[in-house]
Every structure is written in C-alpha cells, then in structure tokens.
C-alpha positions in Angstrom: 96.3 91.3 34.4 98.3 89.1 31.9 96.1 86.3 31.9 93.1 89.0 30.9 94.9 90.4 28.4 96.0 87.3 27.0 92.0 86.2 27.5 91.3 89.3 25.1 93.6 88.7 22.5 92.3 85.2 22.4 89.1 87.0 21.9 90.0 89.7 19.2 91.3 87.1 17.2 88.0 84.6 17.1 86.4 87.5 17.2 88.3 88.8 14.1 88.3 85.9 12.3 84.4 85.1 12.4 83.4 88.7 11.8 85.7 88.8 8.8 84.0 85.6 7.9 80.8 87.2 7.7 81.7 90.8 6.3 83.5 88.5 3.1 80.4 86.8 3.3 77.5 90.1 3.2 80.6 91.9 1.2 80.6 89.6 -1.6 76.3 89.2 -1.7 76.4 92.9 -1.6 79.1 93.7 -4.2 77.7 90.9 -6.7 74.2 92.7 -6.1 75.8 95.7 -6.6 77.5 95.0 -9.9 74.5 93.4 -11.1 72.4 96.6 -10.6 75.0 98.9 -12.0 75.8 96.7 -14.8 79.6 96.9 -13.4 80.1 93.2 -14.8 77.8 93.6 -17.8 78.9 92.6 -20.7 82.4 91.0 -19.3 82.4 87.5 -19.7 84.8 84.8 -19.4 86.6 83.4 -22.6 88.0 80.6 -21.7 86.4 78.3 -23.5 86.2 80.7 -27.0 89.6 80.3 -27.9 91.2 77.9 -29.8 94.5 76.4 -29.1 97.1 75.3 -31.4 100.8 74.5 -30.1 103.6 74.3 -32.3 107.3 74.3 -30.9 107.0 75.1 -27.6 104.5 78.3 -28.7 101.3 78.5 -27.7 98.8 79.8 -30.4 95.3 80.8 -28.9 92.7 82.4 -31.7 88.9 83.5 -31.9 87.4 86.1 -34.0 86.2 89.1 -32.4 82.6 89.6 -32.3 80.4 91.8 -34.5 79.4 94.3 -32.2 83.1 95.5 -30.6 82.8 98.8 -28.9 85.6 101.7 -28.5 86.7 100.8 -24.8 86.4 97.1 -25.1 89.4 94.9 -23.5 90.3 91.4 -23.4 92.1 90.6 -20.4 94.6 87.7 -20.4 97.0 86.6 -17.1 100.5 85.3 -17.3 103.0 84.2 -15.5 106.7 83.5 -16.6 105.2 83.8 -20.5 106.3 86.3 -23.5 103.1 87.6 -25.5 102.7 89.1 -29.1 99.0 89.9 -30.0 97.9 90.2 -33.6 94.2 91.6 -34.8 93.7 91.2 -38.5 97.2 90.0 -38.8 98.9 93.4 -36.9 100.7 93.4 -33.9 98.7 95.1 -31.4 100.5 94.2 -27.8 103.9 93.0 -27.1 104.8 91.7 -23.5 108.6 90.8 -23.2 112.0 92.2 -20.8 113.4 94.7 -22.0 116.8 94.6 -23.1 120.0 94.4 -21.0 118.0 93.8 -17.9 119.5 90.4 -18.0 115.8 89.0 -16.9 114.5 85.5 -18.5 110.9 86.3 -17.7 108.1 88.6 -17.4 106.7 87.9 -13.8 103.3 88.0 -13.2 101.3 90.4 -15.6 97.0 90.7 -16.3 97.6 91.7 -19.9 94.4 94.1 -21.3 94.1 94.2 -24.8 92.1 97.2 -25.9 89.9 97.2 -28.7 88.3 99.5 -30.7 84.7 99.5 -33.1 87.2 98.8 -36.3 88.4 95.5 -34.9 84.8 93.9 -34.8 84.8 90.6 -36.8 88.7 90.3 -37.2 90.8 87.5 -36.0 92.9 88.0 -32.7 95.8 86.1 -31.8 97.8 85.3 -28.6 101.1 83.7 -29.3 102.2 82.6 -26.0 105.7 81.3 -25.6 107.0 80.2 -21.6 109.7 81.7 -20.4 110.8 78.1 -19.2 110.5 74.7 -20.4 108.7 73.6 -17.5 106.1 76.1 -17.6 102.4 76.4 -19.0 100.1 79.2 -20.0 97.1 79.6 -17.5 94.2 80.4 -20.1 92.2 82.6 -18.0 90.8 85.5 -20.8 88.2 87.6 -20.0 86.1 90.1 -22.5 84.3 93.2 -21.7 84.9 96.8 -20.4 88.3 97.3 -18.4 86.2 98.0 -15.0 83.9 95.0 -15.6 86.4 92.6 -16.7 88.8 94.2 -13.6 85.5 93.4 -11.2 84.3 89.9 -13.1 87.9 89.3 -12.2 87.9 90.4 -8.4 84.4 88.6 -7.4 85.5 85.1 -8.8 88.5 84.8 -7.0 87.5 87.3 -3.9 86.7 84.5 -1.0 89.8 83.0 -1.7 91.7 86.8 -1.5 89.7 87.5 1.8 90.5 84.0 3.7 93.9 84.6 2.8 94.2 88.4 4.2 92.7 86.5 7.0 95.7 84.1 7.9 98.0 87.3 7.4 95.8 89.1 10.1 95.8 85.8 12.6 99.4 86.4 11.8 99.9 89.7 13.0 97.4 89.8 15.7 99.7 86.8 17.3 102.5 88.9 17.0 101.1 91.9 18.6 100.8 89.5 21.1 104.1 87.9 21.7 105.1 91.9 21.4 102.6 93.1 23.7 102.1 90.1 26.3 104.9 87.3 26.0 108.0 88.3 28.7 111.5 88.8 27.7 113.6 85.6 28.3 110.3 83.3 28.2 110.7 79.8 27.5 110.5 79.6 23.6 107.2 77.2 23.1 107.5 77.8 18.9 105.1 80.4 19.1 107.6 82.8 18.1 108.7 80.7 15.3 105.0 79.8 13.7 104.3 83.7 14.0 106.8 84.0 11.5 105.5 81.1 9.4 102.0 82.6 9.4 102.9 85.8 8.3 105.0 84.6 5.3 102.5 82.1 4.5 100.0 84.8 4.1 102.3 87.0 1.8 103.0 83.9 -0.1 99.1 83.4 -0.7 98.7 87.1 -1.3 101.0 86.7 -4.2 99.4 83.9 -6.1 96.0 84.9 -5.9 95.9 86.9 -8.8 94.3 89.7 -7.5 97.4 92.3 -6.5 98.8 92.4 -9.8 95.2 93.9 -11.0 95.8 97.0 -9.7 99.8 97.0 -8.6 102.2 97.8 -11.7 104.8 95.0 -9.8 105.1 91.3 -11.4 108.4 91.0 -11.0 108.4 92.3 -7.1 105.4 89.7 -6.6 107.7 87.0 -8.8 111.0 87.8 -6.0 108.5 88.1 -2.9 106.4 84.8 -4.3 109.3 82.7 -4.7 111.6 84.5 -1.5 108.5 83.5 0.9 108.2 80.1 -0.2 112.0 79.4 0.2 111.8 80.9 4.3 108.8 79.0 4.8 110.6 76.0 5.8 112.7 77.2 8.2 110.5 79.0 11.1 108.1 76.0 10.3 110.8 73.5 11.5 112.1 75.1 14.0 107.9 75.4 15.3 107.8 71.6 14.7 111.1 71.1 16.7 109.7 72.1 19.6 106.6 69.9 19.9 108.7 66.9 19.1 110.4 65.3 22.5 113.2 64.3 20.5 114.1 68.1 19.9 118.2 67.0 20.0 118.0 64.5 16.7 120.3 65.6 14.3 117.7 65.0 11.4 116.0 68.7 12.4 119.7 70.7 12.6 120.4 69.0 9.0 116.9 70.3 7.4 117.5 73.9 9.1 120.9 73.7 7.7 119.6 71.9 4.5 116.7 75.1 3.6 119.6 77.7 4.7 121.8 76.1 2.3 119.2 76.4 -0.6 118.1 79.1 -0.2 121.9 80.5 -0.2 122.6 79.0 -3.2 118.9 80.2 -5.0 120.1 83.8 -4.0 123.6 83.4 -5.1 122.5 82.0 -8.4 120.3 84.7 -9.0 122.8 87.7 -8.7 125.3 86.3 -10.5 122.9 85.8 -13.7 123.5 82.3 -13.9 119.6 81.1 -13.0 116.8 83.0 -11.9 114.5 81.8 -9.0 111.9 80.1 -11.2 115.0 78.2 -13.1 116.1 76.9 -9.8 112.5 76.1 -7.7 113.2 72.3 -7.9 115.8 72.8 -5.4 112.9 74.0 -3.0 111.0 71.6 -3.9 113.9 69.0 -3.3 114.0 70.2 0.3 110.3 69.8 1.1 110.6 66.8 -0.3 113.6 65.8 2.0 111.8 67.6 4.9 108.5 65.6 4.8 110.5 62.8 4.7 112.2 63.6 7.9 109.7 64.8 9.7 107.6 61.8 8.6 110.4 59.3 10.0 110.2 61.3 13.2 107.0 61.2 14.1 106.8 57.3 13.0 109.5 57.2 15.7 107.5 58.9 18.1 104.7 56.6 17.7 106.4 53.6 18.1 107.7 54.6 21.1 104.1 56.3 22.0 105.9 59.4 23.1 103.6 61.5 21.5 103.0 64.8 23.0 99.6 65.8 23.1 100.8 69.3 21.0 102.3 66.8 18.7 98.8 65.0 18.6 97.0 68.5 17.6 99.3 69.0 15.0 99.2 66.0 13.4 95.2 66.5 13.2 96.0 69.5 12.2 97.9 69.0 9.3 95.9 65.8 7.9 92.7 68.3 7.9 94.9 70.8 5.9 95.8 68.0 3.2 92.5 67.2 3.1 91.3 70.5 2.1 94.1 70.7 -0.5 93.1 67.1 -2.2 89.7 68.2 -2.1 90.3 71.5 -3.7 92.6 70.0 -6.6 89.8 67.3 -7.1 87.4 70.3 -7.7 89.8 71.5 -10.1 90.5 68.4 -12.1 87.2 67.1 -12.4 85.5 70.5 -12.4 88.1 72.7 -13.8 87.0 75.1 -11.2 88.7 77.2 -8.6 87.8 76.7 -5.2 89.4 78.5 -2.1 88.6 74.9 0.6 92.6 74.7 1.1 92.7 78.1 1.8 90.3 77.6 4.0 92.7 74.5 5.2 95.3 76.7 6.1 93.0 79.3 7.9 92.0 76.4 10.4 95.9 75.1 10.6 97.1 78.9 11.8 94.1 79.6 13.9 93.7 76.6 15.8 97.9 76.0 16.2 98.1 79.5 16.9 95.5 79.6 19.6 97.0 76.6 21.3 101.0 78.3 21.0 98.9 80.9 23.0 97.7 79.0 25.6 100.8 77.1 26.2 102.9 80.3 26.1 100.4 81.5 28.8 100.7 78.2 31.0 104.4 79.0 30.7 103.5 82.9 32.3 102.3 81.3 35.1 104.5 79.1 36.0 107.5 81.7 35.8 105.5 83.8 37.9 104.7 81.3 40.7 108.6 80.2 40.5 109.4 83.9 40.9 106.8 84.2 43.9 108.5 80.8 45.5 111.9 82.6 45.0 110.7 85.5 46.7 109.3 83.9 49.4 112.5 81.8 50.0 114.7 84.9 50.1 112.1 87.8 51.9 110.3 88.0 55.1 107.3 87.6 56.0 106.3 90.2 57.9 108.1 93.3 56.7 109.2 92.4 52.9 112.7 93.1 53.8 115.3 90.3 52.8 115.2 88.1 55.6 118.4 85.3 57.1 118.7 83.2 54.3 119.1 86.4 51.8 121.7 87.9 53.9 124.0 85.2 53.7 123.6 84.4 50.2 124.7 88.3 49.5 127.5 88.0 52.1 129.1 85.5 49.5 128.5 88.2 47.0 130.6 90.9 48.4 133.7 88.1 47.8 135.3 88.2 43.8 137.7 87.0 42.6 141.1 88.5 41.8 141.8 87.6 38.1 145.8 88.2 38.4 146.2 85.9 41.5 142.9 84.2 41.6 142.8 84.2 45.1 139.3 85.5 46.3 139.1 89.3 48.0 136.3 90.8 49.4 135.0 94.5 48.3 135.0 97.3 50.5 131.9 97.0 53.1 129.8 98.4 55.8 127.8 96.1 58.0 124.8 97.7 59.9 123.4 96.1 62.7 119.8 97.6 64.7 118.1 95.7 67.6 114.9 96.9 68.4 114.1 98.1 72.1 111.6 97.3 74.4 110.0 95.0 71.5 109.5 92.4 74.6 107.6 94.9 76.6 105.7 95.8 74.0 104.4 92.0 73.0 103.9 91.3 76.4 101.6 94.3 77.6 100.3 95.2 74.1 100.0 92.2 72.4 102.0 90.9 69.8 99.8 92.6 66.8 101.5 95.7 68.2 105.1 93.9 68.3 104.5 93.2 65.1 103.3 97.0 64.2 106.4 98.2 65.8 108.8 95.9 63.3 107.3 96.9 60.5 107.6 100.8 61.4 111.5 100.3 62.1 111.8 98.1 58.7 110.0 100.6 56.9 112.6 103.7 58.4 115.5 101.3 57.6 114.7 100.6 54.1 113.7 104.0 53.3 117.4 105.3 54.2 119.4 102.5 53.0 117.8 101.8 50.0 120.0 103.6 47.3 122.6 101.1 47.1 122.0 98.7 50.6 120.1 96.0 51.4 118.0 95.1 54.5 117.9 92.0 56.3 115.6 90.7 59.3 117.7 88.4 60.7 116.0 88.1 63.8 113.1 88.5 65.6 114.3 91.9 66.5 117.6 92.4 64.5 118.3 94.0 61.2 120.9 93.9 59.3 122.1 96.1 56.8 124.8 95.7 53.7 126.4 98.2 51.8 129.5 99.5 50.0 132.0 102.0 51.6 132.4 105.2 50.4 133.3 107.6 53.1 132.7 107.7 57.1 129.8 111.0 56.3 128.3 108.8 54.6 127.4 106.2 57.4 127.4 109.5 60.0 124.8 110.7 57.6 122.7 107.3 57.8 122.8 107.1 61.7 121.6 110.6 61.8 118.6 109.4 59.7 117.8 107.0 61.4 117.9 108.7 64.7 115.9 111.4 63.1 113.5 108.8 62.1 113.1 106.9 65.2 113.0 110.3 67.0 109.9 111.1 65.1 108.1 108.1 65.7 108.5 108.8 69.5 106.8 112.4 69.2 103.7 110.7 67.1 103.5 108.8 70.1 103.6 104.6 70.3 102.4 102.2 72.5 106.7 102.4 73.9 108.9 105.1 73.4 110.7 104.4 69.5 114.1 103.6 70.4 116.6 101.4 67.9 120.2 100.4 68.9 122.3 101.0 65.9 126.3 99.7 65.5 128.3 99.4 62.1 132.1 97.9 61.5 133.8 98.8 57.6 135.4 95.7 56.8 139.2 95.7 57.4 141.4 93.5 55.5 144.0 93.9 58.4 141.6 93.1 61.2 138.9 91.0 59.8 139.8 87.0 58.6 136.4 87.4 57.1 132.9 89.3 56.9 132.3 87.4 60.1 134.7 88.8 61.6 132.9 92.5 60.6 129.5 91.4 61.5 130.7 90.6 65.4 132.4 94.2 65.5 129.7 96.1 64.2 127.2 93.5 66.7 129.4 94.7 69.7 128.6 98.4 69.1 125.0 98.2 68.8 125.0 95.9 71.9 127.7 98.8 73.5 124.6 101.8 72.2 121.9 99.2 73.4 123.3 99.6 76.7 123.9 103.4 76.6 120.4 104.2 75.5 119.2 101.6 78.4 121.3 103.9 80.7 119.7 107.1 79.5 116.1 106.0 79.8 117.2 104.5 83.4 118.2 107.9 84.1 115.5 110.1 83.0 113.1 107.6 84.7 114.9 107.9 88.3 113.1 110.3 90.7 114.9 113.8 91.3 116.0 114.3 95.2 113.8 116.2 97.2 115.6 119.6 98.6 116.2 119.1 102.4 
C-alpha cells in the first residue's frame, strides 16, 4: 500500500509540475490575448530607455519631459529597492518615499512607486532623485508609463513565467513534504530528504520575494526585505546537512564547521539587527562570506571523493545536477548582459535541481521502506511460529531474561513477580495419526487461538513445543489465574460440544515464582510443568473412566 501511495505522489508531482507547465503556458497566451483585446496594456509602455541619467554624489538624477497628451489617471511606475525617492514635475515635489522618523530603519525595502499624473502635467519636466540607502547599492531603472491597471498588468506579463516556475519549486516543495508527512515512518533512516524539503521550500519563498511581482499588490517591502534576506541566510544550512548525507565521508569535520559556521552568521546578522547597530542588507557580505567558504569546502570534498573514486552514485546525480543549474544561471546572466533582458532559464535551473533531486530523495527514502519492512518481517519470523502466530521457543526465552531487573540500590539482579502457564495438548498423537496431520495441525491452532484470546491483556504465548504452550505473565492475585483456568476450561469445553475429530481436552498447570523456593524462573517453569503433567494424568484418568464398561446386574 506504501509503495502505491508513494507511486502516486511520484505521480501528482510530474503530473503537477507539467500541467502547471502548460496552464503558465495557455495562461500567459490567453491573458496577453486578452489584454490585447481589452486594451488592459494599452497605452502602458516601458520607459526605460526615455530617461535620462545624471549622477552626482552618490544621487541618482533620472529626467524626461512628460508627453503632450497626459490624461487624468495616468501613472508612472518606478521599483526600488533599498533607495530614498523625491519626485519633482515642473520643479514641485510631487512624491516622497523615505522611513519615517524614529523607526530607526536605514532603508525603504522593496516598494513599486506610482506616480500619478494629471492633464496639467502634460509637457513638464519630471524628475526622480534616487539616492541608495547603501553604498553598495544601485537603482534598478525599471519605469513604466500608462494607466495604473495597464502598467500593474504590462508589469505582471513580462516577469509572469518567471513568477509561475517559481510558485512551481514552492509546490514541488510542499507536495514532498505532504509526503514525508503522509508516507515516510517515524524513526526512518534520515536519507536528506527531510533536510532538502526544507531547502526547497525556502528557496521558493526566497524566489517569491525577488520577483517583483508580490510587492504589486501586497502593501509589505519591508516584511519581503526581512523574509528575502532571513531565507537566504537558512538556505545554507538544511542544504548542507542534504549534501552531508550523499557524501560517504559524512564524519569530516569540514561539514560540522560550515553548519556551525551559517549558525554563527546568521546569529550574529540577527543580533546586529536588534540592537540597531546594522541592518540585514548592511551585513549580507557576511552571507556571502559563508557561501563562499562553503563552496569551497564542499568543492574540496568532492575532489576528495574523486580521487579516491568513492563517489556515490547520489553524489554523481547531484553533481549533474548542480553543473545544469549553473549552467542555466550563466546562461541567463549572459542574456542579461548582452541583451539587457530578463529571462527566467535559471529559474528554470532550479525547477530541474528540486524536481529531479527530490524525486530521487523519494525513491531512496522508499528503498529504505522496504528494507525496514523486510527486516521487521525477518524479526518476526525469528521470534513467532509458524503455524499459529504465537511467540514460539526462541521468544520465550528471550522474555524470560526480561522478567530479571536490576536493583539500582544493590545492583544485584531480581526478578519481578511471575506466573508461568504451561498447556499440553491431548490426544494431538491420535489425532495425527488417524486424521492426518492437516487436522493436528487444525487442532493447535484452535487451542492457540483460545490461549491467546484469554491471556492476551497483559501475557504472552509461547509454542514451545510440538504440543506445549507456554504462557508469561505478571502476578496480581490467585482469582486472577483461577479466573484464567476457568476460561480456558470453558473454552476447551466448548470446542468439545461443536464437536472435533477428538474430544478438546488441554492439560493446564501454573507455578508464581517464589523467591524462597525458586534459584531461578527455571526453577518456576519445572513446578508449574509438574502440575500440568499431574492434570494430564487426572484428565487421562477421567476419560479412562467414562470409557470403561458399567457391570452388568447379576
């Protein structure tokens, strides 16, 4: 059942994946048709190459003059991140984006800035003075002219296929932890499936927060700035702990000191931040740092592994894996450098890295299923019989040894209060040799069946013989084993009215273990052996006796 499940989560996910493929694909075809015919993205057009920059002292000046015919309604849209804006039309401050005061924030997050415009501006000079937050940072360009809903949905369509492949690696992500939830056992052998789950799903938030699109529509840049940056910075750990464990040299002490190394940072990042001293952005390098120090690594540890051609064939996929991921990101900054265009191919590299890892976490994880389960059925086997399911010799005197414990005052080993059952079967011989054994064997079962079914609360049967069974269980009180017999007679009693191929008949004899008689449970066992034998011979008395022919009168 496992295995089919597991089969049809294998499924949903391909399944998912390629019919998401196809919706993005008809969904964007239809909604650029759609915006075409309704004139959604009429008029909104891209400015990016309209205005003019000028940069003086770290300030970024971008101008243009407003066209002739500017409409009441009209926006221009420009995106920031980390940057302080003032907007001036005809030399008057229109728009101001900056914290406010006492927050104690240095920057403004992520923010799509819309500019609205009225019929009065046409012809008049806008400015954008742009000044970064940080040194290190850089305005985006990115401006965009028209109608707020068809600059909001000129906005949308270019960078939608990059928006949808990344919701898919956050579904991949989820659906593989439904999964481990739904399918994986408790106590499993961790494979790192657990670990890349994690790494998946933050990877997809992470992507989700720079693609521009969110902050459209969700009043938030500074929660996307904290979750941007806070996703980035656990990245690294549930990745190396995934990558630990397809490496056969799991114990070098180059993984614990990157764990301990992106624990530390991000510590320190936190720490920093709530004390005021440096925000997150000021303080990135230190991430950076780390994944520097953590390619390194892993790069010295898989050069290892080659040289001693160790390599694992996980290992193997993974490195594949993750040279067809940097080839999709080299290929989609060489589109952007020489192009200066946008594309989503590494997204599309880190769609086939989480799939294709993913789905081979979930067949190993799987392999790992069966093996625990065919263990557990060699276990079994070990410790039950055959024939009936009860324990059988080999059982019982592994849980003799577990009535002993140890007394923690004088460490000298007691044994806890216990009852020993033992039943022998009659006329089992007699019944094999006129019936056959499949009716010996029919007759066992029956008697194992009654056994079990009274003793089961809190004993446990044993075949220890061919006809014996034993039976283990604590002492309470004398009515309580009275009670038992009684069953069992009752049992056995019923049996002989349904009618069997020999009259139902099971010698039953019982010892409580006594510190003051017994050296040992052995010692219990032969007691409780010589009573059943003593009943064996009673019943064999009675039966003798109703069989004997009554004495004619004279």
């Amino acid at each position: 059942m496992d295995k089919r499940i597991t089969r049809i989560y294998l499924l949903i996910t391909v399944l998912g994946i390629i019919c998401t493929a196809f919706a993005a694909l008809y969904f964007r075809a239809y909604v650029y048709e759609r915006w075409q015919d309704d004139g959604m993205t009429e008029g909104a057009v891209s400015w990016e190459g309209r205005m003019q920059l000028q940069t003086t002292g770290g300030v970024y000046r971008y101008v243009t003059r407003l066209p002739e015919d500017v409409k009441d309604g009209t926006v221009i849209a420009y995106d920031t991140a980390h940057m302080f804006l003032d907007v001036a039309i005809g030399g008057e401050k229109v728009y101001t984006l900056a914290t406010e005061a006492g927050q104690g924030m240095k920057t403004t997050g992520y923010q799509w800035n819309f500019i609205s415009l009225v019929k009065e501006d046409a012809g008049k000079e806008i400015v954008f003075l742009v000044r970064p937050a940080y040194q290190d940072s850089k305005p985006k360009g990115g401006f965009y002219y028209g109608t707020r809903s068809a600059v909001e949905h000129l906005i949308v369509k270019e960078r939608l296929p990059k928006f949808i492949i990344t919701c898919m690696i956050l579904i991949v992500g989820i659906v593989l932890l439904v999964y481990t939830i739904m399918v994986m056992e408790k106590g499993q052998e961790d494979t790192g499936l657990r670990n890349f789950i994690i790494f998946s799903i933050m990877l997809g938030i992470w992507m989700l927060c720079e693609s521009q699109v969110l902050e459209l529509y969700l009043s938030c840049g500074m929660a996307m700035v904290f979750l941007d940056h806070l996703m980035l910075m656990l990245m690294p750990l549930p990745f190396l702990l995934f990558l630990r464990q397809t490496y056969p040299n799991q114990d070098n002490p180059l993984w614990a000191f990157c764990c301990y190394l992106n624990c530390a940072v991000v510590i320190v990042r936190v720490i920093l931040q709530m004390v005021g001293l440096y925000d997150l952005r000021e303080t990135l390098w230190l991430t950076h740092v780390a994944l520097c120090v953590f390619v390194v690594c892993v790069f010295g540890l898989s050069i290892s592994e080659i040289i001693k051609k160790e390599l694992t064939k996980q290992m193997k996929l993974n490195i594949c894996c993750i040279l067809v991921l940097i080839l999709a990101i080299l290929l989609e900054l060489a589109q952007y450098r020489l192009f200066n265009r946008s594309t989503p191919i590494g997204s599309v590299g880190f769609l086939f890295y989480v799939v294709v890892i993913g789905a081979s976490g979930v067949k190993k994880s799987r392999r790992l299923m069966e093996q625990a389960k065919e263990s557990e059925i060699y276990r079994k086997l070990a410790y039950t019989d055959e024939l009936t399911g009860v324990y059988n010799r080999t059982a019982f005197k592994r849980d003799l040894n577990l009535r002993l414990v140890a007394d923690g005052k004088t460490e000298e080993t007691e044994i806890r209060p216990t009852v020993l059952y033992m039943f022998d079967l009659n006329d089992l011989k007699k019944c094999n040799d006129q019936f056959g054994h499949e009716s010996g064997d029919q007759y066992i079962r029956m008697i194992a069946e009654g056994i079990r079914g009274i003793f089961q609360e809190d004993g446990s049967c044993y075949r220890i013989g061919g006809d014996e069974f034993c039976v283990i269980t604590p002492f309470t009180s004398q009515e309580s084993i009275d009670e038992r017999l009684k069953a069992l007679a009752e049992y056995t009693a019923g049996k002989r009215e349904q009618g069997f191929v020999v009259p139902v008949s099971v010698a039953a004899g019982y010892a409580v273990y006594d510190p003051g008689t017994d050296k040992s449970l052995e010692d219990t066992i032969r007691r409780a052996d010589d009573m059943m034998y003593r009943n064996k011979q009673a019943l064999k008395e009675q039966i003798r006796k109703k069989a004997a022919p009554v004495p004619s009168a004279q």
